[in-house]
C-alpha positions as CSV (number, residue, x, y, z in Angstrom):
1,X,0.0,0.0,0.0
2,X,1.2,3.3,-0.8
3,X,2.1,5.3,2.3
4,X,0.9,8.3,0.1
5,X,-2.2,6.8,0.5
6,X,-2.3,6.4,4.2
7,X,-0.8,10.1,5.0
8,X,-4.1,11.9,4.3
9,X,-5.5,9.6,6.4
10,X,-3.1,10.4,9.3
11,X,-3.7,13.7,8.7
12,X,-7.6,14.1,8.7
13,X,-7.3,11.9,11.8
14,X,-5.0,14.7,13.6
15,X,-7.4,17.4,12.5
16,X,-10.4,15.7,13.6
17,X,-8.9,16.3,17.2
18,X,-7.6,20.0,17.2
19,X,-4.1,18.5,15.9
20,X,-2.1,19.8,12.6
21,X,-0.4,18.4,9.4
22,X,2.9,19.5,11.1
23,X,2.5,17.8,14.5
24,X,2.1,14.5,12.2
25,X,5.0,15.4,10.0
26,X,7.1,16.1,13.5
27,X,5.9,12.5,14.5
28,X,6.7,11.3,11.4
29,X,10.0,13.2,11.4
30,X,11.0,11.7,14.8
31,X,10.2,8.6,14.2
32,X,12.1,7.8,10.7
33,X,14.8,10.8,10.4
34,X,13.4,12.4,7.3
35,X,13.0,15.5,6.9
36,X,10.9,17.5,4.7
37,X,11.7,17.5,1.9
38,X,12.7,13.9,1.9
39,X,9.0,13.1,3.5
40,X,7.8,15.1,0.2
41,X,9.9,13.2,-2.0
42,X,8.3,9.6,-0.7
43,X,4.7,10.8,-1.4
44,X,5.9,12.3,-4.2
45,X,6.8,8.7,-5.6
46,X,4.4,7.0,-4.2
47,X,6.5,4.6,-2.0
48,X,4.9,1.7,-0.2
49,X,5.5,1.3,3.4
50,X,8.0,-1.5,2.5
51,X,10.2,1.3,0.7
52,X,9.4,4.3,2.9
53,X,10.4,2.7,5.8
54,X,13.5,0.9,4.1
55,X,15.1,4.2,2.9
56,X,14.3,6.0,6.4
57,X,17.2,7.7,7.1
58,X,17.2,6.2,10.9
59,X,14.8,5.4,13.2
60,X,14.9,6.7,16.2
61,X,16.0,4.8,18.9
62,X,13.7,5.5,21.4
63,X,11.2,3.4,19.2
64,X,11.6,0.4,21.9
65,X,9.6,3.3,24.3
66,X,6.7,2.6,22.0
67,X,4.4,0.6,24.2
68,X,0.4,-0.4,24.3
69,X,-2.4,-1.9,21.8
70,X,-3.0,-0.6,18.4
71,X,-5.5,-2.3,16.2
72,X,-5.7,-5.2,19.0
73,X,-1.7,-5.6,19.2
74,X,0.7,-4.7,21.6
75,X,3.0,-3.1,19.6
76,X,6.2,-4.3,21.2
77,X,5.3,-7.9,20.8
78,X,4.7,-7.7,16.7
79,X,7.3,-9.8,15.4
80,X,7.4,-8.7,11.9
81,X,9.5,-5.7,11.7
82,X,7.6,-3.7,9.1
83,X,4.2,-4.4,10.4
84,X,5.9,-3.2,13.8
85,X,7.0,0.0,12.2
86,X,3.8,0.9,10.3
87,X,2.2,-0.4,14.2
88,X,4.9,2.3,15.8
89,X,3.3,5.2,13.2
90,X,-0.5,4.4,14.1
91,X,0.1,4.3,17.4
92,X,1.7,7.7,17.7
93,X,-0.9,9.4,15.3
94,X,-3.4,7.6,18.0
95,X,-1.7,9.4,20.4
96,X,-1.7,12.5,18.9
97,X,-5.4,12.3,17.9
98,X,-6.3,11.2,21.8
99,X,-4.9,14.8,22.9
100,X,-1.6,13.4,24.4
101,X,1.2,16.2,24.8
102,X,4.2,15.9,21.8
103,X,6.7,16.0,24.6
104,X,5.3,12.2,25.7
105,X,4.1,11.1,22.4
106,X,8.1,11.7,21.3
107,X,9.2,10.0,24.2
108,X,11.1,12.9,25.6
């Protein structure tokens, strides 16, 4: 699935709450290492997950912080790395649309 597909999605969900585009794009930011113009670049050419989270620059460390139940799985125990990374992304943009502060959704 494109992840240029998906982002709009993020997006609306933010908004919906009183959130912005650029609190998903720091989220997003934090969590890969791109920055903007290399987040525009991706949606640009339509990557899939697969490829936008194989050419993130670096994930953040802190991702191991990432903790609870997105979509009825605990996010630390998903085995498959890319399924854990798109699972890492919902669950911040869950956090964000829930009214959480960015300071504790970017594990600061």
């Amino acid at each position: 699935m494109p992840f240029a597909t998906v982002y709009p999605l993020y997006i609306q969900k933010a908004e919906k709450k009183g959130r912005t585009k650029q609190e998903v794009d720091e989220i997003i930011y934090w969590l890969t290492g791109y920055n903007e113009t290399q987040l525009r670049e991706q949606l640009d050419t339509g990557a899939d997950f697969e490829t936008f989270f194989a050419q993130a620059p670096q994930m953040n460390e802190n991702t191991s912080k990432i903790t609870g139940v997105i979509c009825g799985y605990r996010v630390e125990d998903i085995e498959d790395g890319l399924m854990q990374k798109i699972r890492y992304l919902d669950k911040l943009i869950d956090e964000l649309a829930k009214g959480k502060a960015m300071e504790k959704i970017l594990r600061k």
